[in-house]
C-alpha positions as CSV (number, residue, x, y, z in Angstrom):
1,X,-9.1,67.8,3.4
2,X,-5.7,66.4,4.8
3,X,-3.7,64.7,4.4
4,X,-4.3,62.4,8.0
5,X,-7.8,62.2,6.9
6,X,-7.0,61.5,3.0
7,X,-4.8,58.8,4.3
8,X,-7.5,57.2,6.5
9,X,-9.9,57.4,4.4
10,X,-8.3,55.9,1.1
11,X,-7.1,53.1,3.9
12,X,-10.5,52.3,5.0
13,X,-11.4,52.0,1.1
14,X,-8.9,49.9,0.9
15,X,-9.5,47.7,3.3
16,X,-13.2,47.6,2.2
17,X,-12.1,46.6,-1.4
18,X,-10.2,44.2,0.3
19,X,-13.5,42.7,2.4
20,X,-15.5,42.6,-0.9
21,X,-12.6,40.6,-2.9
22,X,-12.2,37.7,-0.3
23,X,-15.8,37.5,0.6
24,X,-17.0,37.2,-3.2
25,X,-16.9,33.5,-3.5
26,X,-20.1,33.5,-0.6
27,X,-21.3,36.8,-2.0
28,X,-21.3,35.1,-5.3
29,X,-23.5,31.9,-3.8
30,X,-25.4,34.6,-1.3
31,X,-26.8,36.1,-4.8
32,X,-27.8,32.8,-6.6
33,X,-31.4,31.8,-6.6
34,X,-33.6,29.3,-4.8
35,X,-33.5,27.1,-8.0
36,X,-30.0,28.1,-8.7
37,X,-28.8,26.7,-5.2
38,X,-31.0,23.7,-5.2
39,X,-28.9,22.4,-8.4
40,X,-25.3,23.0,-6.8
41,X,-23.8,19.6,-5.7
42,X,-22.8,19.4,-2.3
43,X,-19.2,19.6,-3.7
44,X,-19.8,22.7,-5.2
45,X,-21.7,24.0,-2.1
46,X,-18.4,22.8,-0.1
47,X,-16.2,24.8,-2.5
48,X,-18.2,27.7,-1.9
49,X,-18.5,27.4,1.8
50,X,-14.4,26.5,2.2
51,X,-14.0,29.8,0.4
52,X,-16.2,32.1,3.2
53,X,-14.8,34.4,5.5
54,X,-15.3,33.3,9.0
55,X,-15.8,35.9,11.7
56,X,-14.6,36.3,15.3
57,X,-14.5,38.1,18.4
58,X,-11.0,39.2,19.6
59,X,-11.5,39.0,23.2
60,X,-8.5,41.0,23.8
61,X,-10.3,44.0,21.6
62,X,-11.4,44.9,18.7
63,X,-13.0,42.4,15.7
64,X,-11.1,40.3,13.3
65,X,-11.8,38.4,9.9
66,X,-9.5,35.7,8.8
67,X,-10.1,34.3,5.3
68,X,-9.8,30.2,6.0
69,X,-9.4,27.5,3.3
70,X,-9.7,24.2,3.9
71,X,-7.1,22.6,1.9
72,X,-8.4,18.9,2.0
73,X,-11.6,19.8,1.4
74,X,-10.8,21.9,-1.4
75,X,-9.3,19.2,-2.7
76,X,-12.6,17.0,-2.5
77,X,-14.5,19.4,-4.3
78,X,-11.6,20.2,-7.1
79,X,-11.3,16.5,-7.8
80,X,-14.9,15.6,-7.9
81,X,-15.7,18.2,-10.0
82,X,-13.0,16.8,-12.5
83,X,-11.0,20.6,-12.3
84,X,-7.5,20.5,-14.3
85,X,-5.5,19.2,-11.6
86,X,-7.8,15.7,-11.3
87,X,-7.0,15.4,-15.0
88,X,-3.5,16.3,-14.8
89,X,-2.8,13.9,-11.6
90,X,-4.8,10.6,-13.3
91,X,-3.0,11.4,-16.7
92,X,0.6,11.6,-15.0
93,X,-0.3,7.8,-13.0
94,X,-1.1,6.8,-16.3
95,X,2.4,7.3,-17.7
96,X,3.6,6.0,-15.0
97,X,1.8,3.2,-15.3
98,X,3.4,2.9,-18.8
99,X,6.7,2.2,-17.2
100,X,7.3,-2.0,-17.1
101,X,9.2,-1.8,-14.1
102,X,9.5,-5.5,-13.4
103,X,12.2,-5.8,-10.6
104,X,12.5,-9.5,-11.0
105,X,12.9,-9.8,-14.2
106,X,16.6,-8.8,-15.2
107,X,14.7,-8.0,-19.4
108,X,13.4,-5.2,-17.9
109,X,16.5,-3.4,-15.9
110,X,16.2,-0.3,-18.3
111,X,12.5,0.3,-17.6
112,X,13.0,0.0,-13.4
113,X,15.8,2.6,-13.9
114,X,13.8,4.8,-16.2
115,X,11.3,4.5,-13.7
116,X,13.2,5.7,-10.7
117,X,13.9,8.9,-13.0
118,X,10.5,9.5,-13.8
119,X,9.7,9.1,-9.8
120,X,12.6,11.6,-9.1
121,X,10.8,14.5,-12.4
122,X,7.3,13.6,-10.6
123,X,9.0,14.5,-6.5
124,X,11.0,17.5,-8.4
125,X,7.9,19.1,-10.1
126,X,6.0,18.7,-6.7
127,X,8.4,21.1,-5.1
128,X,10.6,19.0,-2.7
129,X,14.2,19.6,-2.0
130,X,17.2,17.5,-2.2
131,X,15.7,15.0,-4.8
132,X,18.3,12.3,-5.5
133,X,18.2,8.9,-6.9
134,X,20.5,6.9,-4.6
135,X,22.2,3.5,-6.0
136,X,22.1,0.1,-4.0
137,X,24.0,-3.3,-5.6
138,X,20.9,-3.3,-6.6
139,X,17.7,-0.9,-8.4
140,X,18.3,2.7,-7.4
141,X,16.2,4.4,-4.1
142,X,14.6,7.8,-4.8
143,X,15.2,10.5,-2.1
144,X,13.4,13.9,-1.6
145,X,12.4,15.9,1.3
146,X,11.0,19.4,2.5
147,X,11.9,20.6,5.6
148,X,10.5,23.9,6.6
149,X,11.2,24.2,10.3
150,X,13.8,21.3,12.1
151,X,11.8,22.2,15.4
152,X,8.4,20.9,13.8
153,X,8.2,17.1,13.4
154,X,8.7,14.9,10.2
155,X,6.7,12.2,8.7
156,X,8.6,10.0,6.3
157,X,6.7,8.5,3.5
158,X,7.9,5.2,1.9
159,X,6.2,3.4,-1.3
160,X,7.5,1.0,-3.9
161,X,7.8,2.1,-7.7
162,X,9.0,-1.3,-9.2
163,X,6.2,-3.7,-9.5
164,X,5.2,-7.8,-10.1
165,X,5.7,-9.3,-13.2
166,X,2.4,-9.5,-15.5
167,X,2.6,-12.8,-15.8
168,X,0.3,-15.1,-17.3
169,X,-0.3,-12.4,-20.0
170,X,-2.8,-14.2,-21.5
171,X,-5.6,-13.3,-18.7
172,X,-5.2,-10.0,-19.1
173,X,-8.4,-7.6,-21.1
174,X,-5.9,-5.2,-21.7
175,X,-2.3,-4.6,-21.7
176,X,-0.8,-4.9,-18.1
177,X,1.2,-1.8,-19.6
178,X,-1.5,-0.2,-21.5
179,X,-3.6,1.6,-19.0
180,X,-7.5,1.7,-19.4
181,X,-9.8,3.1,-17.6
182,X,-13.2,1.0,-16.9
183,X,-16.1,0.9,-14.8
184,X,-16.8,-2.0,-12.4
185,X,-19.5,-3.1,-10.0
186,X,-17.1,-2.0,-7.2
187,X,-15.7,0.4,-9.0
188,X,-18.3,2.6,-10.5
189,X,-16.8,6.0,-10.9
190,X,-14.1,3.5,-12.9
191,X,-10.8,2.3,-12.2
192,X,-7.2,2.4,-13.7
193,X,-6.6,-1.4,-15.0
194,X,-2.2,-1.6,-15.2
195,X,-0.1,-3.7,-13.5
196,X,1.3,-1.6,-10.6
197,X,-2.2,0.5,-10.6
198,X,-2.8,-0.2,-6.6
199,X,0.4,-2.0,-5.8
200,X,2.5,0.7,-5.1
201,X,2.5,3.2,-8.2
202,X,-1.1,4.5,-7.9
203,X,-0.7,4.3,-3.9
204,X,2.8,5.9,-3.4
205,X,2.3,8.7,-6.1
206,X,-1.1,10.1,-4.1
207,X,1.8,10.7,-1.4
208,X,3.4,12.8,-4.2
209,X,0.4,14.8,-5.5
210,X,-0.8,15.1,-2.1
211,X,2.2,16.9,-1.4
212,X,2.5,19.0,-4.4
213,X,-0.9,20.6,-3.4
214,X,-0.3,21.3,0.2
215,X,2.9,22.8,-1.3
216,X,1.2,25.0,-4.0
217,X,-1.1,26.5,-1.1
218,X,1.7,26.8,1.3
219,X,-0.5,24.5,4.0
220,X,2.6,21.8,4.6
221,X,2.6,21.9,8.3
222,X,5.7,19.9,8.8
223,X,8.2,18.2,7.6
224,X,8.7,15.7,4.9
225,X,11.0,12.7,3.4
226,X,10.2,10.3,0.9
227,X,11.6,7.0,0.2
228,X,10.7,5.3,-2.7
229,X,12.9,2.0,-3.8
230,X,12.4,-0.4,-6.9
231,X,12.9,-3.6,-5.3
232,X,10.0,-4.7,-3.0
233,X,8.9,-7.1,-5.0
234,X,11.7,-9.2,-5.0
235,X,12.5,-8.5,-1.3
236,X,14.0,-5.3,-0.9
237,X,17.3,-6.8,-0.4
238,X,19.1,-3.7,-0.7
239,X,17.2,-1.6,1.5
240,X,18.5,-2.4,5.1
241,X,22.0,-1.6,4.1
242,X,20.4,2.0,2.8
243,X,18.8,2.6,5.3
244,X,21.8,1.4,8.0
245,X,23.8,3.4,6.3
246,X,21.6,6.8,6.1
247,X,19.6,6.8,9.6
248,X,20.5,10.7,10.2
249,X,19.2,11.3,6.7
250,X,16.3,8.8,7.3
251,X,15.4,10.2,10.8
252,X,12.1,11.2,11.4
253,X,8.8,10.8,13.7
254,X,6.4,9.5,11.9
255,X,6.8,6.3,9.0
256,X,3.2,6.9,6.7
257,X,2.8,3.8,4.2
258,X,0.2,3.5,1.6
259,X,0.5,-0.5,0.4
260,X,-2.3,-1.7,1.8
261,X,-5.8,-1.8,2.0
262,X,-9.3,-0.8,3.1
263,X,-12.2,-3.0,4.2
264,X,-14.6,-0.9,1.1
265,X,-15.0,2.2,0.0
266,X,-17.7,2.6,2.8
267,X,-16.1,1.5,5.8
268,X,-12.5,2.3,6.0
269,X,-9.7,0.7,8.1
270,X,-6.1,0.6,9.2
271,X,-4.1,-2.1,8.9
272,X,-2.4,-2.6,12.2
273,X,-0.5,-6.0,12.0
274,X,1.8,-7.5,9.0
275,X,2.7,-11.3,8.7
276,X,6.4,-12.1,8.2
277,X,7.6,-14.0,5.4
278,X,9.9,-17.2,4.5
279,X,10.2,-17.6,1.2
280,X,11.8,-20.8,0.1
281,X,12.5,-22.9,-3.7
282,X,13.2,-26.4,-3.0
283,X,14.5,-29.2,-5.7
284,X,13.7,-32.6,-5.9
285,X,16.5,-35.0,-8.0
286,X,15.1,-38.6,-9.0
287,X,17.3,-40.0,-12.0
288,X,20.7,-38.6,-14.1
289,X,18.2,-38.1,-17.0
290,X,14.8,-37.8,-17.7
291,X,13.6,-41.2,-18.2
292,X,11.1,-43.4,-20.4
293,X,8.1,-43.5,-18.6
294,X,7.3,-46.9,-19.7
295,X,10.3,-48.5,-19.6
296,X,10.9,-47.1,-16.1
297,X,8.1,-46.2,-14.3
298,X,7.2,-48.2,-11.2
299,X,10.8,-49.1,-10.7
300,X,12.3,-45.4,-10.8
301,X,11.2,-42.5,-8.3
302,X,9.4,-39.7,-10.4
303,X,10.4,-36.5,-8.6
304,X,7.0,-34.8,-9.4
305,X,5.4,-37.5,-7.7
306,X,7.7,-37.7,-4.6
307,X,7.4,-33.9,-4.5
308,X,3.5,-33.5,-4.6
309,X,3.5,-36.6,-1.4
310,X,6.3,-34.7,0.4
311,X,4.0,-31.0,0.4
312,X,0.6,-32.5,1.3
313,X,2.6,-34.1,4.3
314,X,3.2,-30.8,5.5
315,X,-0.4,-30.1,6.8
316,X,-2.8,-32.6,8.4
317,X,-6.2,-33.6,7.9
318,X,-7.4,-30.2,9.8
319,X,-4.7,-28.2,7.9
320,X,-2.5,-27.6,10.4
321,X,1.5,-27.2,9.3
322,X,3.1,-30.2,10.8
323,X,6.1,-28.7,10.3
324,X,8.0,-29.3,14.5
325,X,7.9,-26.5,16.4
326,X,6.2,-24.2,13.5
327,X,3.6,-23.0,16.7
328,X,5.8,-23.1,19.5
329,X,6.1,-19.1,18.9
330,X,2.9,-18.2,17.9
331,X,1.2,-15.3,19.8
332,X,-2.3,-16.8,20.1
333,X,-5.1,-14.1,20.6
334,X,-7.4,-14.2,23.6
335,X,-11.6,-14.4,23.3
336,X,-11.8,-11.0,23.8
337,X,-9.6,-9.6,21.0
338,X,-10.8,-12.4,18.2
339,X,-14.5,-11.0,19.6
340,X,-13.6,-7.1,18.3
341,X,-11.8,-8.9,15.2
342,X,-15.3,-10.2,14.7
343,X,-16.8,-7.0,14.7
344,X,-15.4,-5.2,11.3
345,X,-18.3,-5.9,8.5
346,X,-17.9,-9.2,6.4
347,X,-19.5,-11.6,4.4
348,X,-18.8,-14.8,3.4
349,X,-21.5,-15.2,0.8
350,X,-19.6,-11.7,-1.3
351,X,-16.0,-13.3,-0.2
352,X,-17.3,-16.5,-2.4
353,X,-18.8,-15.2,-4.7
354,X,-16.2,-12.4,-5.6
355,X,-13.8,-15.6,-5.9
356,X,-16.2,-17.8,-7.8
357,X,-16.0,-20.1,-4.8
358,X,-18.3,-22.7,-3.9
359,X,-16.6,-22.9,-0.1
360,X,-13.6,-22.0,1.5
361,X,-10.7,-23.7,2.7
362,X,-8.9,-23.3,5.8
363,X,-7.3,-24.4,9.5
364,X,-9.8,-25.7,11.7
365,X,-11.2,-24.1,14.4
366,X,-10.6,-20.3,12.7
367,X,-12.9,-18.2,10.9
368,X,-11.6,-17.1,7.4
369,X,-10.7,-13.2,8.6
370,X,-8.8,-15.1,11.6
371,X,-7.0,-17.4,8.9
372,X,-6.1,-14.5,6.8
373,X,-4.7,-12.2,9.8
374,X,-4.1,-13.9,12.9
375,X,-2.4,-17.7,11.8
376,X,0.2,-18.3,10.1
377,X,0.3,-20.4,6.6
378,X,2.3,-22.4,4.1
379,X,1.1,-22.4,0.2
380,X,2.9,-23.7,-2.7
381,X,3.2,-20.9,-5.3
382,X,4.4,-22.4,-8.0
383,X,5.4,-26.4,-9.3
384,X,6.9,-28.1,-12.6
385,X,9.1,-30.6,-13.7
386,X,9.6,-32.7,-16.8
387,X,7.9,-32.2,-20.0
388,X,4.7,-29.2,-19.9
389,X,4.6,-28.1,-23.6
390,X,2.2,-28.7,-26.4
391,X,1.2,-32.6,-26.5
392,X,2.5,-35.5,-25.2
393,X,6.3,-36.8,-24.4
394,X,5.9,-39.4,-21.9
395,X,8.6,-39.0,-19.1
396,X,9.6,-39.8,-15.7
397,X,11.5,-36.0,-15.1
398,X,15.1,-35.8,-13.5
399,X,13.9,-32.8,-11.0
400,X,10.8,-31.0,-9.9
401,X,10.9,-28.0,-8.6
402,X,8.9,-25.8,-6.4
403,X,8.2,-22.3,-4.6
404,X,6.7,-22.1,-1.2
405,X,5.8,-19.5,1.2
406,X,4.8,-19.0,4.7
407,X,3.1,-16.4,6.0
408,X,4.3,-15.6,10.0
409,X,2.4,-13.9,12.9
410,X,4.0,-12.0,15.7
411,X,6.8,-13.8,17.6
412,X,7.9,-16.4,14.8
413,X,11.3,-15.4,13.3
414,X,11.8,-15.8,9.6
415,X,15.1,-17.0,10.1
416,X,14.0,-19.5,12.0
417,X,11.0,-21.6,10.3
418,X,13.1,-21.1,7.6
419,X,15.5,-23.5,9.4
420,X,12.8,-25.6,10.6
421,X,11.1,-25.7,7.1
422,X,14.7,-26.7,6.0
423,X,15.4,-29.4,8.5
424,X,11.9,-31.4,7.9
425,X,11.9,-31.3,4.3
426,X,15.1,-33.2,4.2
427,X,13.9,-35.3,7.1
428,X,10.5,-36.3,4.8
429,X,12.7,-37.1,1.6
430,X,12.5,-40.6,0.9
431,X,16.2,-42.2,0.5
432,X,15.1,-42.7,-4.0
433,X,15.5,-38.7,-4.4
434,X,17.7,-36.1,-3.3
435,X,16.7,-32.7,-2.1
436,X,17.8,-28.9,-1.8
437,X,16.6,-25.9,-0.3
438,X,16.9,-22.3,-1.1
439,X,16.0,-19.8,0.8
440,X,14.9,-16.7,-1.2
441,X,13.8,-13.8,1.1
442,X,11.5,-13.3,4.2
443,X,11.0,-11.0,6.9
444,X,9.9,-10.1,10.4
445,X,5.8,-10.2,11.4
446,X,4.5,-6.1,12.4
447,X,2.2,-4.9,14.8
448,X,1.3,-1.0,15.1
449,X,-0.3,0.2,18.4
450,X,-3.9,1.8,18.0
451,X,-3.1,4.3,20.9
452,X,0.2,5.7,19.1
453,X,-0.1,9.6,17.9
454,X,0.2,8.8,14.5
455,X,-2.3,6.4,14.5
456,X,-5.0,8.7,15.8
457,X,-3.8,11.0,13.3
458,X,-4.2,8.6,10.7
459,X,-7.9,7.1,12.3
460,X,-9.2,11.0,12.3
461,X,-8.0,11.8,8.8
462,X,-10.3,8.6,7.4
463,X,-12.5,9.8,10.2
464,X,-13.0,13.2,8.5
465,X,-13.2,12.2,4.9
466,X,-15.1,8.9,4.9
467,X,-17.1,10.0,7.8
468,X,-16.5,7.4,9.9
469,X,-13.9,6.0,12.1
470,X,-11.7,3.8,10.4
471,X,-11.9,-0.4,11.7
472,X,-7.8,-1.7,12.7
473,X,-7.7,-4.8,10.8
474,X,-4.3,-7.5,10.7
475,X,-3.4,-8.2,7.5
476,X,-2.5,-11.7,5.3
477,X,0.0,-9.6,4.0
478,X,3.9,-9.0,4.5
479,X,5.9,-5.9,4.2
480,X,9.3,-7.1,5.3
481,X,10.8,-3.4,5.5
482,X,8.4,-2.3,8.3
483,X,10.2,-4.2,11.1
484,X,13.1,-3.2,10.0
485,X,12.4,0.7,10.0
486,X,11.1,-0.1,13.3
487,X,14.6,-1.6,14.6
488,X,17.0,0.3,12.5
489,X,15.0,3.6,12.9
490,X,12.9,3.0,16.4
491,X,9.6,4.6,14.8
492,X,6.4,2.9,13.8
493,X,4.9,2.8,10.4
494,X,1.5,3.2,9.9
495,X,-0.6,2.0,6.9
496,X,-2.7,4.1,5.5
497,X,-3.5,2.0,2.2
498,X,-7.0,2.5,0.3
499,X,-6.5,-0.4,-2.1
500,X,-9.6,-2.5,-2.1
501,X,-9.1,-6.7,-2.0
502,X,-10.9,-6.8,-4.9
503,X,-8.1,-4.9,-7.2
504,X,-6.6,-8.2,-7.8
505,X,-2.8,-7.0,-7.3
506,X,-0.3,-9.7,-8.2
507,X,-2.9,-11.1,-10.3
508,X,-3.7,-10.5,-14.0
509,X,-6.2,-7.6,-14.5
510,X,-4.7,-5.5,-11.9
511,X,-7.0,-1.9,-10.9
512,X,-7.3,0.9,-9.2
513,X,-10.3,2.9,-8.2
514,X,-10.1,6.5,-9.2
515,X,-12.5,7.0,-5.9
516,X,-9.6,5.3,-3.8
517,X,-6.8,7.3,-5.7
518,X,-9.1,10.3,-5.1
519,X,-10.0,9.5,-1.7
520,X,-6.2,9.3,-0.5
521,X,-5.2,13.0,-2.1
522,X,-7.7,14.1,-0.2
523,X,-7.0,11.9,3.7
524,X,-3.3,12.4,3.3
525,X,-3.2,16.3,4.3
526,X,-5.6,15.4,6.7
527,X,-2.9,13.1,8.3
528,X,-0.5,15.8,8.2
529,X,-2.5,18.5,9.7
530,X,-3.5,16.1,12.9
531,X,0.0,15.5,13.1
532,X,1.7,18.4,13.3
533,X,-1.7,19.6,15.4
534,X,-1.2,16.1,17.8
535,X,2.8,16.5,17.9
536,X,2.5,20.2,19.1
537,X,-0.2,19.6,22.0
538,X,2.1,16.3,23.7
């Protein structure tokens, strides 16, 4: 024999061997039984069949195989079947979870910063580049990226590692710190109870895992930043001047947020508007001292009293904020847009009863989805004065004090119904108190496009792992640091959150579903692949 034949023959063995390796995940299922088929889960069968060689017809000559994995839904199947790395990625949110990262409480400075290092180990075992944790006059920002070709585009990811305090401890099952895993009605494959579970750690850190896995199988298709910060929950007052002063480092295509929410775990959604936010403490002064109530009340103003009239003068009988010029701004929605707003799936009946309400409460004239996303609102967060521990002390206090937000739609500036807010409260005070107002923090209202690229790459990732196309809902809530990414950077954000309203964030017994935490691992490189895919055909 020679040695051209030996050599083409030991290279067609080769290539043989080579067949029979890749193809023995399918030859492997090919072989089982009726029965033994019949019992795989359809995870299992879409393991197996993400693992099959697919065939095709060179139409230039010839016949090629390519061996094609399907990272995200690999990841589906890995995660469902509870492989190593779902055990390893729930067990590493869980130590995070530890962390009492409590930005607005100054007690806890050592855990926020300890926190920012552990968010830093998590980015640097994922595989990304350039990991730094970046000081503000404030708590530190956590910087990493990958960038594997400047020609391909880059999606930065941004997410919150400090969270609210856990406040009133009391109404917690468990230790806001101590995660637990339990089931719920909602939440039947169980849910991580923690403070910071779904607002931002558990949401921010599928971004991380996400990443490590499209890494570890070399499927990243573009580039990546992250920007993580430990003070949104006080504001983010540090973060314009970052990111001011880093734009170049910052710059990118794409902003991908996961701090929001999803209609269920059946029918997804986008949120596609933010409300703004003025966020205000104001201070009521009666007397020098407190006072005897019985030797001075009815001849003394009480502060508590003069405070409580002053705030229910602030809406009318059909709860509209009488504040002057509050709607002169307000973008009011047409017939036809509060008509597809109608269309996403809810119930009233579940909205009461999840709340243990007997009705609900609202401006006149709106639904309670149209209250919630579309108008703008003023609640009192917080009140006290004079005497409120154990028994009685009978008092007419000095001061009262209160917290009060307002929630802003599109076109009203934070700035100024903060102003107007100011002005009328002071107008309202009768001439027997004095009053002060402090402004805390706010920020702009946010609207995303639907028709932007990275919002159909966003609507076809939930598309392809929920099944369905995902609803664009507004949102009650306020993310000041969107409209500012949007001035300061000129790209949109968009908010891919799978938080559920039903996770009670901000509020004691705080959770997170492992099918949502699951869920986003698996959408995420589904955003990045439409992306990249998207950005290439414009």
């Amino acid at each position: 024999m020679n040695n051209t034949l030996r050599t083409r023959l030991l290279s067609i063995l080769f290539i043989f061997g080579l067949g029979i390796y890749a193809l023995f995940p399918s030859i492997r299922y090919l072989l089982l039984n009726e029965d033994a088929k019949n019992n795989l889960s359809k995870d299992e069968i879409a393991y197996y069949e993400s693992k099959s060689i697919k065939q095709g017809l060179d139409l230039k000559g010839g016949i090629y195989i390519v061996l094609e994995v399907d990272l995200p839904q690999l990841i589906s199947s890995l995660a469902k079947n509870k492989d190593k790395n779902f055990d390893r990625f729930l067990d590493e949110l869980i130590e995070l979870l530890k962390i009492p990262s409590i930005s607005a409480d100054p007690h806890y400075k050592n855990a926020v910063l300890s926190c920012s290092e552990a968010v830093a180990d998590s980015l640097k075992i994922a595989g990304a580049d350039n990991v730094k944790i970046c000081p503000t006059a404030g708590y530190p920002i956590v910087y990493a990226d990958m960038i594997i070709d400047k020609n391909l585009p880059t999606v930065l990811v941004y997410g919150h590692y400090d969270v609210q305090p856990a406040d009133p401890l009391e109404l917690w099952e468990s230790g806001p710190f101590e995660p637990i895993i339990k089931k719920t009605e909602v939440h039947p494959e169980g849910a991580i109870f923690a403070r910071g579970a779904c607002d931002d750690k558990g949401q921010f850190y599928m971004h991380v895992k996400a990443f490590e896995l499209m890494m570890n199988t070399n499927t990243l298709p573009c580039n990546i930043k992250f920007m993580i910060e430990g003070e949104e929950e006080v504001g983010s007052e540090n973060l314009s001047d970052f990111v001011i002063s880093n734009k170049d480092k910052l710059s990118c295509d794409a902003i991908l947020i996961s701090d929001t929410g999803i209609i269920s775990n059946t029918t997804p959604s986008i949120t596609t508007g933010l409300k703004g936010l003025s966020y205000l403490e104001v201070e009521v002064t009666g007397p020098n001292r407190d006072l005897h109530s019985g030797l001075y009340g009815g001849a003394v103003a009480n502060p508590i009293n003069i405070l409580c009239e002053m705030i229910a003068s602030m809406k009318d009988d059909k709860n509209h904020i009488t504040i002057p010029g509050f709607y002169d701004k307000v973008l009011e929605l047409s017939n036809e847009e509060r008509k597809k707003m109608a269309l996403a799936p809810f119930s009233l009946e579940e909205y009461k009863k999840a709340l243990d309400l007997s009705d609900v409460h609202g401006e006149d004239g709106y639904t309670t989805m149209e209250r919630v996303g579309i108008r703008p609102t003023l609640d009192v967060n917080g009140i006290w004065g004079g005497y409120i521990g154990e028994g009685a002390k009978t008092v007419i206090p000095s001061k009262a004090y209160a917290k009060i937000s307002m929630r802003l739609v599109p076109n009203q500036s934070d700035e100024e119904i903060t102003k107007l807010f100011t002005q009328y409260f002071k107008e309202i005070a009768p001439k027997s108190v004095s009053v002060s107002v402090n402004p805390h923090h706010g920020g702009e209202p946010y609207v995303a496009p639907t028709d932007i690229l990275a919002y159909r790459a966003a609507s076809e990732a939930m598309k392809q792992t929920f099944g369905k196309e995902p609803v664009p809902v507004r949102s009650g809530g306020s993310i000041p640091i969107v409209a500012l990414f949007e001035k300061e950077l000129n790209v949109k954000s968009i908010l891919l959150g799978f938080g559920l309203d039903s996770d009670a964030i901000h509020s004691p017994n705080e959770h997170y579903g492992i099918f949502n935490y699951l869920k986003g691992i698996e959408t995420i490189p589904y955003f990045f692949k439409n992306f990249a895919s998207m950005f290439k055909g414009e």
